[in-house]
KOLLUM-652066 format. One record per residue (C-alpha): x, y, z; residue in three letters. Coordinates in steps of 0.001 Angstrom, whole numbers, plus 524288, in hexadecimal, padded with zeros to 5 digits. Each point is the difference from the previous one (the first is absolute). Example, Ala and Ser with C-alpha at 12.3 -4.5 7.8 and 13.67 -1.06 7.14 Angstrom:
REM residues 2
8300C7EE6C81E78ALA/8055A80D707FD6CSER/
REM end
This chain:
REM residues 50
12DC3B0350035E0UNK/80A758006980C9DUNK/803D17F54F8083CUNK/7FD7F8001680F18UNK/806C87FBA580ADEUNK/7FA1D7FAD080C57UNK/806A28057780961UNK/7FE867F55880AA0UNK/8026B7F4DF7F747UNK/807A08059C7F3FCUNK/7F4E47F8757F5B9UNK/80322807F47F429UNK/7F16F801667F6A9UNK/7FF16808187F3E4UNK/7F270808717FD9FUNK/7FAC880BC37FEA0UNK/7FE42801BF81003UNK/803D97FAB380AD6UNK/7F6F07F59D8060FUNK/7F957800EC80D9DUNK/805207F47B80546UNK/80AD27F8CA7FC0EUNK/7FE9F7F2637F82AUNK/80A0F7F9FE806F9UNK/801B7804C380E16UNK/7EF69802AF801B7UNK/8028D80BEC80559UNK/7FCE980E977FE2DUNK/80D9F803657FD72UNK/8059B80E7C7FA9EUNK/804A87FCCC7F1FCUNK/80BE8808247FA2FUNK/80129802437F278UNK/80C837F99F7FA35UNK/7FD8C802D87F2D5UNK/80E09802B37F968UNK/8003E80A017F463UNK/80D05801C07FC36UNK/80B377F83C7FA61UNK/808787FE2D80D44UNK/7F39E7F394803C4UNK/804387FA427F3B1UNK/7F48D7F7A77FAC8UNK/7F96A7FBCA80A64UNK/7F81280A6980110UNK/800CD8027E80F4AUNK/80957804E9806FAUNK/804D97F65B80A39UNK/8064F80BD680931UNK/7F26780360804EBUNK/
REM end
């Protein structure tokens, strides 16, 4: 599972995909993938310099 950033609004959802729109702005935003898989994240699990 990776977590996605909207990247007109910054709302931050973990799942398998991306959505189509996004639950918090309502629109059909591009989504990056801010998954975080190695120790420098720490444990958040995403990496906050995307």
């Amino acid at each position: 599972m990776g977590e996605w950033k909207c990247q007109n609004c910054g709302y931050k959802i973990q799942a398998e995909t991306p959505p189509e729109e996004c639950p918090s702005c309502k629109q059909k935003c591009e989504f990056a993938d801010v998954s975080c898989y190695i120790p420098d994240c720490g444990a958040t699990g995403s990496d906050e310099r995307l």
